[in-house]
N, C-alpha and C positions, 0 to 999 in steps of 0.2 A: 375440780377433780384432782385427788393427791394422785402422786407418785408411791412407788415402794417404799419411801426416805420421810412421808408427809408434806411434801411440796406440793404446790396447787399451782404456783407457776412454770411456764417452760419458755425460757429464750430463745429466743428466733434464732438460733446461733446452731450449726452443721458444721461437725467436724468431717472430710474426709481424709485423716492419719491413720496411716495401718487399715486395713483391709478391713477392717468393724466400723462402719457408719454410726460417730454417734450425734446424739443431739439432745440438745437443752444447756445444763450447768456441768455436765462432762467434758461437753464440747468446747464450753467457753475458759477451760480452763486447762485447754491445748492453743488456745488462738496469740497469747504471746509468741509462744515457740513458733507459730504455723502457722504467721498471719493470710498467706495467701493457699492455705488450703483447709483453711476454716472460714466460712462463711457466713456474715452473720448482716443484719437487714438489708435481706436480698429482696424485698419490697418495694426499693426503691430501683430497683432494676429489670423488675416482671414486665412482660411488653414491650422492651426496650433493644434496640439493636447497640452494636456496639459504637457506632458515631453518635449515638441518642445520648451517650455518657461523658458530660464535661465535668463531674466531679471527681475529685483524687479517690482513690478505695487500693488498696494495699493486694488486688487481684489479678493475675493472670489472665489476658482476654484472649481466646482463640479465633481469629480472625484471619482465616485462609478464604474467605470470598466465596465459598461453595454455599452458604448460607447468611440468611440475615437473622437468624435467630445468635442471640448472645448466646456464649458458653465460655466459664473459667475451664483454666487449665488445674485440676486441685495436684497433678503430682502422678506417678505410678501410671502415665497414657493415659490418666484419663481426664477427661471432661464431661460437665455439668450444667446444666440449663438454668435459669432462675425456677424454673416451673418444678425441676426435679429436686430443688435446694426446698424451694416452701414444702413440697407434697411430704419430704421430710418429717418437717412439722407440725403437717396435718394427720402424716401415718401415728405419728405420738398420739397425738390429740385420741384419734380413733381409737386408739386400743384402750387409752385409758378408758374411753366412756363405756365401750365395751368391758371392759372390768366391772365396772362401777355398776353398769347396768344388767350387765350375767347374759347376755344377750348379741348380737352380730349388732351392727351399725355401719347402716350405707349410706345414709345421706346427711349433709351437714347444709346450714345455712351459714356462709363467710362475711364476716365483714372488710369492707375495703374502704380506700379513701374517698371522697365526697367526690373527689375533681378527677380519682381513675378514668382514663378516656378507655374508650373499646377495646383498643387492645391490651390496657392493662385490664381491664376486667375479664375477656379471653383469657388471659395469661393465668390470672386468679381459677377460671373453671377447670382451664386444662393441668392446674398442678393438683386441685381437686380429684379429677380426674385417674390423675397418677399412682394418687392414694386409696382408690379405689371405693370413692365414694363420687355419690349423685350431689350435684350440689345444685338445690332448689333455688336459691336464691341467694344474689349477691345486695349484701345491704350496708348503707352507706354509715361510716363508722361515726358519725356525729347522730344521725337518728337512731343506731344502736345502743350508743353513750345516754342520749334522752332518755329511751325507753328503759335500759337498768337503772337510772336512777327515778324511775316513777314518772316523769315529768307528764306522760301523757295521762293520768291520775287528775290532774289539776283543770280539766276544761278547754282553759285558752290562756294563749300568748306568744309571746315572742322573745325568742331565746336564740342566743350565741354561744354554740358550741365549738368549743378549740381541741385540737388533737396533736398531743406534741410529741413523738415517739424518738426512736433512737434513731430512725431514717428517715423521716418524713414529718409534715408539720400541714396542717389545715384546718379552717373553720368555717363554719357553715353559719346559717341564719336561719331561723326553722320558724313557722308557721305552726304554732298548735289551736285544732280548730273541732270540737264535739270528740277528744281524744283523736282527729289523726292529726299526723303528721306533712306541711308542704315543705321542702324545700325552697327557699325563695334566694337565696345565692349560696354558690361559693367559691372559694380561693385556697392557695396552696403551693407550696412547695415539695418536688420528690428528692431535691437534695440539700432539704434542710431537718437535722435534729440532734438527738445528744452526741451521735458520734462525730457531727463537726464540729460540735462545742467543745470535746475532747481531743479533735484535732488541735481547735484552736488555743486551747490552755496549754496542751504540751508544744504546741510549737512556741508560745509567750515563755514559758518555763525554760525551754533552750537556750533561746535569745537571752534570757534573764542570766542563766551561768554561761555565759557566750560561746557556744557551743551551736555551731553552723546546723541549719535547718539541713537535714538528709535529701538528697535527688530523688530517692527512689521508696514513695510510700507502701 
């Protein structure tokens, strides 16, 4: 589904700078300036309180005790949920398809990680939710990946599917059997992907011009 520009992708990435919520490639290109009031794989934070997070992330955590639900501080009083950071980019999602289709659009099918426990998959319906669609179904993003590439076309076997995103990283072990799908393991990491491999090159690259790693991500 393009955008007005011809784009078919949109970055997990939410800017709130200046009073205009943007998202996609707008947003991602406020996030040097506004590391901590641009948000970007907040997936690996859905379901999560704020002692749940031993990974570095360059975000203000709001933690006055009144709640267990996470919220950044973006700036301007206000604060944000991970739930209200995706619905974001599921509000995108919906309009476009509603272009594309000339038509309203309420319900979506989402995919999530294989190893999501319940409350991140809560976390996934209610930012659904937010966006103001029904979401029928949450489906696991390794048997999502199968089925775009045809695999359940082929019959039968047994396949390893990996998922390596910019927040998060898992694979599964999949069962194909009269075309469905079983699950038969999986594994995972929520704070493992490209933005720690980015961390970790740019902090190699400092050391490298010997230029002291910063306190404050």
């Amino acid at each position: 589904l393009e955008d007005g520009d011809g784009k078919t992708l949109v970055p997990s990435v939410v800017s709130y700078v200046g009073d205009e919520v943007l998202v996609g490639a707008r947003a991602r290109a406020q996030q040097v300036e506004n590391p901590s009031q641009v948000v970007s794989s907040v997936k690996r934070f859905m379901g999560r309180g704020a002692e749940d997070i031993s990974f570095e992330h360059p975000y203000r955590v709001v933690n006055d005790g009144s709640s267990s639900v996470l919220r950044f501080d973006v700036g301007t009083e206000r604060s944000v949920t991970p739930m209200q950071v995706s619905a974001e980019v599921l509000r995108v999602l919906k309009e476009r398809a509603e272009a594309e289709l000339g038509e309203p659009v309420d319900g979506a099918v989402i995919t999530v990680p294989a190893y999501f426990d319940d409350a991140q998959r809560q976390a996934t319906k209610d930012a659904g939710r937010i966006a103001g669609l029904e979401v029928y179904r949450l489906l696991a993003e390794p048997t999502a990946a199968a089925l775009a590439y045809g695999l359940d076309k082929g019959g039968q076997g047994l396949f390893a599917v990996y998922d390596l995103g910019g927040g998060t990283f898992d694979i599964s072990i999949l069962r194909l059997r009269d075309g469905v799908f079983q699950v038969l393991a999986t594994g995972g990491d929520s704070a493992l992907g490209g933005d720690d491999f980015d961390r970790a090159l740019a902090e190699h690259l400092l050391m490298a011009v010997g230029i002291e790693r910063p306190t404050d991500h």
